[in-house]
C-alpha positions as a Markdown table, in Angstrom:
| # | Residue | x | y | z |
|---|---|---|---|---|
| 1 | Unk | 15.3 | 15.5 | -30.5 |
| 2 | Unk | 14.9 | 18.0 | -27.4 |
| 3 | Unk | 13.8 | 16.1 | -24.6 |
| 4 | Unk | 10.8 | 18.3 | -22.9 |
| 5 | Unk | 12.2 | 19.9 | -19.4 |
| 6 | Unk | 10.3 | 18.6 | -16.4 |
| 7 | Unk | 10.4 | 19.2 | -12.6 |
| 8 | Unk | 9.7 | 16.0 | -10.5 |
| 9 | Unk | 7.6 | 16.6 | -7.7 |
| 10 | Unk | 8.3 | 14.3 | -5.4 |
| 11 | Unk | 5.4 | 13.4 | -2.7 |
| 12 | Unk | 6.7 | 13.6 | 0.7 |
| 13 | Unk | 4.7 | 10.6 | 2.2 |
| 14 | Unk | 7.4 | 8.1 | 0.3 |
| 15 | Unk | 8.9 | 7.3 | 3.8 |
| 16 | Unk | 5.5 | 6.3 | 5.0 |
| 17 | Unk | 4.8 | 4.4 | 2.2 |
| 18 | Unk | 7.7 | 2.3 | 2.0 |
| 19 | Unk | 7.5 | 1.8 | 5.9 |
| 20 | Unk | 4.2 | 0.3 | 5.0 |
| 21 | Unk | 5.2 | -1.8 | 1.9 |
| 22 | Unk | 7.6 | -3.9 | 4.2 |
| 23 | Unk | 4.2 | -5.3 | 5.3 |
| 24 | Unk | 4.5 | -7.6 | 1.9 |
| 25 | Unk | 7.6 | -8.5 | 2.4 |
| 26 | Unk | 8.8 | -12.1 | 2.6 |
| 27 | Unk | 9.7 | -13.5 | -0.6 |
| 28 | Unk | 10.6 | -13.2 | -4.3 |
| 29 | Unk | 9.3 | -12.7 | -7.9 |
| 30 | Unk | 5.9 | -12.2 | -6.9 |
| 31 | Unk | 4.4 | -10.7 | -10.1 |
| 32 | Unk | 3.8 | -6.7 | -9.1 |
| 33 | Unk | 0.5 | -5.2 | -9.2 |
| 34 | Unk | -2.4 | -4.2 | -6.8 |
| 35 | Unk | -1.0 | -7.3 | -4.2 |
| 36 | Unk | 1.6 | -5.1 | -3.3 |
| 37 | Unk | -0.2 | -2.0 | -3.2 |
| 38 | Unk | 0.6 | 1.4 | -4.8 |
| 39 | Unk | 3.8 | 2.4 | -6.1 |
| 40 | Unk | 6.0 | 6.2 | -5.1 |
| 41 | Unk | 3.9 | 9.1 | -7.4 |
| 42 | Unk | 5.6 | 11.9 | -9.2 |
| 43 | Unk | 4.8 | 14.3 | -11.8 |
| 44 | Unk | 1.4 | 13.7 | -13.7 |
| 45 | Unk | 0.6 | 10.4 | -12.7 |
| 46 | Unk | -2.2 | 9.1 | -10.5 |
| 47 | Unk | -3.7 | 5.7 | -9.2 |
| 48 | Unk | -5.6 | 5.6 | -12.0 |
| 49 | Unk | -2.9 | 5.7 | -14.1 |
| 50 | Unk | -1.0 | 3.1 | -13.1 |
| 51 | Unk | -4.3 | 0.7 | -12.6 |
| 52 | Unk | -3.9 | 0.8 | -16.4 |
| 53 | Unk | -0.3 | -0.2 | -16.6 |
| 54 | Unk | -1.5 | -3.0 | -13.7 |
| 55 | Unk | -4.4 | -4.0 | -16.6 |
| 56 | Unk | -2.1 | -3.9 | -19.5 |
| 57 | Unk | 0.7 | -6.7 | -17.1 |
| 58 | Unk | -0.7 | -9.9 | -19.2 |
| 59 | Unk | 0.2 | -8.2 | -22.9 |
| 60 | Unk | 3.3 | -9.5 | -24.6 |
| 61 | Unk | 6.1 | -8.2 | -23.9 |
| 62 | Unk | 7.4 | -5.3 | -26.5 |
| 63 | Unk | 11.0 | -3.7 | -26.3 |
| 64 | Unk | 10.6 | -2.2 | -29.5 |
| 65 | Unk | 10.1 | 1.4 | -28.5 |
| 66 | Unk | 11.2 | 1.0 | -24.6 |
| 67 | Unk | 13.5 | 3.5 | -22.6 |
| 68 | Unk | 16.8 | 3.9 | -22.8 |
| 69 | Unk | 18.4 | 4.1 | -19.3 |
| 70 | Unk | 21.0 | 6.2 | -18.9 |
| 71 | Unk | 21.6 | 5.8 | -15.3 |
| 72 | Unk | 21.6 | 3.2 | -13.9 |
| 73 | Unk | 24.1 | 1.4 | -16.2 |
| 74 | Unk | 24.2 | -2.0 | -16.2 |
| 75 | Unk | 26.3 | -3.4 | -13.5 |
| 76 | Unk | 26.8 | -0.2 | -12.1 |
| 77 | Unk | 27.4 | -0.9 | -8.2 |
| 78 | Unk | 27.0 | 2.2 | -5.5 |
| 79 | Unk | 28.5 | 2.8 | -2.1 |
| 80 | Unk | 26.4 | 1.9 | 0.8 |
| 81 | Unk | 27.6 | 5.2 | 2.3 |
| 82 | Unk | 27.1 | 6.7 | -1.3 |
| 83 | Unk | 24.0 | 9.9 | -1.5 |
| 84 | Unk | 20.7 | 8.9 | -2.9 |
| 85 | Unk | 21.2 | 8.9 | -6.7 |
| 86 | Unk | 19.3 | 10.7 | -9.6 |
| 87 | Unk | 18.1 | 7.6 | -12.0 |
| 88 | Unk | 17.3 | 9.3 | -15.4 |
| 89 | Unk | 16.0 | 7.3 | -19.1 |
| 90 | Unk | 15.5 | 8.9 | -22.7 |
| 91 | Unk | 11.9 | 8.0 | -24.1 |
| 92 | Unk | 10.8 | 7.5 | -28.1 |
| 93 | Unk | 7.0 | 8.1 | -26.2 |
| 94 | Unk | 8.5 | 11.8 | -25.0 |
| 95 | Unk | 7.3 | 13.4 | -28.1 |
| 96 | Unk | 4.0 | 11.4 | -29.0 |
| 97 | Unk | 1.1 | 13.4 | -29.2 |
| 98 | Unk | -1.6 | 11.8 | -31.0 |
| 99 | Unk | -4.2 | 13.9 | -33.1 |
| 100 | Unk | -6.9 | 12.1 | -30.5 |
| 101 | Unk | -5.2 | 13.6 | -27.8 |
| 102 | Unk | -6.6 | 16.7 | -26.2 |
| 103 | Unk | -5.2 | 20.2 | -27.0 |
| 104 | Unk | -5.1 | 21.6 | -23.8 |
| 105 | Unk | -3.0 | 19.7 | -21.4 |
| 106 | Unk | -4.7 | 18.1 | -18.2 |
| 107 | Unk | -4.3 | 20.0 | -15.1 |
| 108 | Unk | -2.1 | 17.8 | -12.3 |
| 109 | Unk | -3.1 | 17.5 | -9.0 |
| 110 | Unk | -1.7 | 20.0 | -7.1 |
| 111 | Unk | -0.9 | 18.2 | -3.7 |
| 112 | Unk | -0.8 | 14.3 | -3.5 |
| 113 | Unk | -3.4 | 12.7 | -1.3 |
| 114 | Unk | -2.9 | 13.3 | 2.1 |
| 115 | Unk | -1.3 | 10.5 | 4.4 |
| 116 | Unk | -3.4 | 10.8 | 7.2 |
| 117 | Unk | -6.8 | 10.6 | 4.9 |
| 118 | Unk | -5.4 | 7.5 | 3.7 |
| 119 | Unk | -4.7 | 5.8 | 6.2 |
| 120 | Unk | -8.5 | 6.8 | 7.3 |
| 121 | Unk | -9.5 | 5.4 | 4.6 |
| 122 | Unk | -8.8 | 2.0 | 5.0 |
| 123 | Unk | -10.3 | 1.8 | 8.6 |
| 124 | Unk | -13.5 | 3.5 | 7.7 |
| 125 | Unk | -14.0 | 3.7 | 3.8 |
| 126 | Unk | -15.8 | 6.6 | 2.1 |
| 127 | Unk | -16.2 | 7.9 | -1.1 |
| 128 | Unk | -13.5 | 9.7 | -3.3 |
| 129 | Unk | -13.2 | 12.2 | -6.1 |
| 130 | Unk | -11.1 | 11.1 | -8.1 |
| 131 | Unk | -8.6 | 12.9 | -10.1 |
| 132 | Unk | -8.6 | 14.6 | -13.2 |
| 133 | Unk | -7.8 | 11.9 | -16.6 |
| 134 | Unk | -4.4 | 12.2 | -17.7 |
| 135 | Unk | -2.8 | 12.3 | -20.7 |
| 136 | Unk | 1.1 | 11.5 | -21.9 |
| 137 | Unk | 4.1 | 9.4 | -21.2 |
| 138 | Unk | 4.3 | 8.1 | -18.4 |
| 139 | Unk | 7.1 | 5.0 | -16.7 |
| 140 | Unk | 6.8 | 2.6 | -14.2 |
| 141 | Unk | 10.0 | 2.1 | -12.6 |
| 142 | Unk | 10.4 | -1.1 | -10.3 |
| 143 | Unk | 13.0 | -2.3 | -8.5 |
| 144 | Unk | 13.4 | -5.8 | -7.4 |
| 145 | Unk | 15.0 | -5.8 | -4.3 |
| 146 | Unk | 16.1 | -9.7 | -2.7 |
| 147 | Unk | 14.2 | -10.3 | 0.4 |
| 148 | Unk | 11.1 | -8.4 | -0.8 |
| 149 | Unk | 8.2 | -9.9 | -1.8 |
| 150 | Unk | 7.1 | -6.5 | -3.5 |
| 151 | Unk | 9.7 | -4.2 | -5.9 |
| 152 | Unk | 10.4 | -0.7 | -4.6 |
| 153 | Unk | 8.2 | 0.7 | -7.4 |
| 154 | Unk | 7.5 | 4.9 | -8.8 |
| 155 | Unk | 4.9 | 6.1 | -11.4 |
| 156 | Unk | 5.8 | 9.1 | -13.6 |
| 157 | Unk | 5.7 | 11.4 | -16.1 |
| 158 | Unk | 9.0 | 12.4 | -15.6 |
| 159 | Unk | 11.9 | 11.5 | -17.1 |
| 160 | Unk | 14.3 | 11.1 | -13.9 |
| 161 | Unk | 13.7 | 9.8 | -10.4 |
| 162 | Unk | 15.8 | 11.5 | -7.9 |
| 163 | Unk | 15.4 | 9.1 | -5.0 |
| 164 | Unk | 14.1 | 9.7 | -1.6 |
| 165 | Unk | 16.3 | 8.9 | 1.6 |
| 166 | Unk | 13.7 | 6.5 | 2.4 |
| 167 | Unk | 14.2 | 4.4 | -0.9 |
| 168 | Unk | 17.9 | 4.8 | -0.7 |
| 169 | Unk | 17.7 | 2.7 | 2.7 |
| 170 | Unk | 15.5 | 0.0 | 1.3 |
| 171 | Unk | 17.8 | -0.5 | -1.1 |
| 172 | Unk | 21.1 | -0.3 | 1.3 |
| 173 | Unk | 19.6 | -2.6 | 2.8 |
| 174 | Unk | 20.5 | -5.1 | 0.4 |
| 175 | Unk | 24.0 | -4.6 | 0.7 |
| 176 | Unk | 26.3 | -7.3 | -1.2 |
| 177 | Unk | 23.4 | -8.6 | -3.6 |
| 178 | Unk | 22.3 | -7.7 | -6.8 |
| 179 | Unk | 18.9 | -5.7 | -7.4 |
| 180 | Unk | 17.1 | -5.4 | -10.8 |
| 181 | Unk | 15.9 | -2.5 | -12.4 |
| 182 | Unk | 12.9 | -2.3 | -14.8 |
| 183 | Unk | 11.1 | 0.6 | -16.6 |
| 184 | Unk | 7.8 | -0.2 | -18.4 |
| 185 | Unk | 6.6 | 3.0 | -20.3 |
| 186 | Unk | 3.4 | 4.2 | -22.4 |
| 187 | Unk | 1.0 | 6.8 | -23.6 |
| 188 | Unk | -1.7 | 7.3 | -22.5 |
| 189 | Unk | -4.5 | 9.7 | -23.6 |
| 190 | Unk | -7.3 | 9.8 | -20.6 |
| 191 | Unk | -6.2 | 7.3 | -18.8 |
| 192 | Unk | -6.6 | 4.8 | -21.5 |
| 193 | Unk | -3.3 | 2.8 | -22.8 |
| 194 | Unk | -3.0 | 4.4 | -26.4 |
| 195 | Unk | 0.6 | 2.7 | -27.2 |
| 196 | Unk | 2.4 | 0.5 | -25.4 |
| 197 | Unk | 3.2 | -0.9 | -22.8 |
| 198 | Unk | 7.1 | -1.1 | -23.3 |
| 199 | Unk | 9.6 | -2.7 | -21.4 |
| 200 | Unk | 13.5 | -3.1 | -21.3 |
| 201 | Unk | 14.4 | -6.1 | -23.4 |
| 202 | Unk | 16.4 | -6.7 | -19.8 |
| 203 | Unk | 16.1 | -4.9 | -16.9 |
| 204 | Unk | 19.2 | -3.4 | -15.7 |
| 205 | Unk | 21.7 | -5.2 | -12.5 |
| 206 | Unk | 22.7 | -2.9 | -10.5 |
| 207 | Unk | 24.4 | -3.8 | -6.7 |
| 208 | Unk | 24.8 | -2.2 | -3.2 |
| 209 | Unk | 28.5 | -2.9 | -2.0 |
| 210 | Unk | 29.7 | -2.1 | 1.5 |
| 211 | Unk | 32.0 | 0.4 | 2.3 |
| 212 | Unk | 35.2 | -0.3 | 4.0 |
């Protein structure tokens, strides 16, 4: 099967948002979700988006049709001095498209929201359009990182995350422990879960090592 070609675009407020995910920081294994705020966005996806893979958290848990993750392997340990890596999965969901599924493909935002409004937002609330419905595969990729009350986490239709320098120091920071990495995938077709979710049967072990 030929994988569709996709260009991640990356939003550029990551740093900012991970600076202000440390704010949940503190312990372990807290179950992820709107606690810890929103994940890293690329390609297709939106808030809405991934409130539906938030909705869908308490279903069973299916492997059947899950990712296959070609990088990170498990076990595979990086150099603290190491560049940021490109993490990239093969997906069963790639070439779904379901006769209920609209023709004409959604138009993606074009910019991601801006930081500043954001941040506005929370002082002074207002009202938001939001953005268009989407429809396709799309993969939650979370990273549990010891020390962090909340996973390092990206939503996206891609099929590869090349990570920011802001990630990449999160996850340095961890130097000499082991971090897990988990991709929960599905289709969805206006928003609206149409199969899935799937997850790894495991999530992959992957570990920071300091270099001599």
């Amino acid at each position: 099967m030929t994988l569709p070609n996709r260009k991640p675009r990356w939003a550029p407020c990551a740093a900012a948002l991970l600076v202000l995910g440390t704010a949940c920081d503190g312990g372990e294994d807290a179950p992820p979700g709107e606690a810890c705020g929103e994940p890293l966005y690329s390609g297709d996806a939106t808030d809405e988006a991934w409130r539906t893979f938030v909705d869908a958290q308490g279903r069973p848990t299916d492997s059947s049709m899950a990712v296959t993750l070609e990088s990170p392997v498990q076990g595979q340990t990086y150099a603290s001095d190491a560049a940021p890596p490109t993490w990239r999965w093969f997906s069963p969901l790639a070439s779904r498209l379901p006769s209920h599924a609209p023709l004409t493909p959604v138009r993606p935002r074009e910019t991601p929201r801006a930081m500043l409004a954001w941040l506005g937002n929370l002082l002074l609330p207002s009202a938001q359009a939001h953005l268009p419905p989407v429809t396709g595969d799309f993969y939650w990729v979370q990273v549990t990182v010891p020390g962090r009350r909340c996973p390092v986490e990206l939503l996206t239709s891609d099929m590869a995350w090349q990570l920011d320098a802001a990630t990449w120091d999160v996850l340095r920071a961890a130097s000499g422990q082991d971090l897990r990495v988990q991709v929960t995938s599905a289709y969805l077709v206006q928003n609206r879960l149409r199969e899935g979710p799937y997850r790894l049967e495991a999530p992959h072990t992957i570990r920071m090592e300091t270099s001599r």
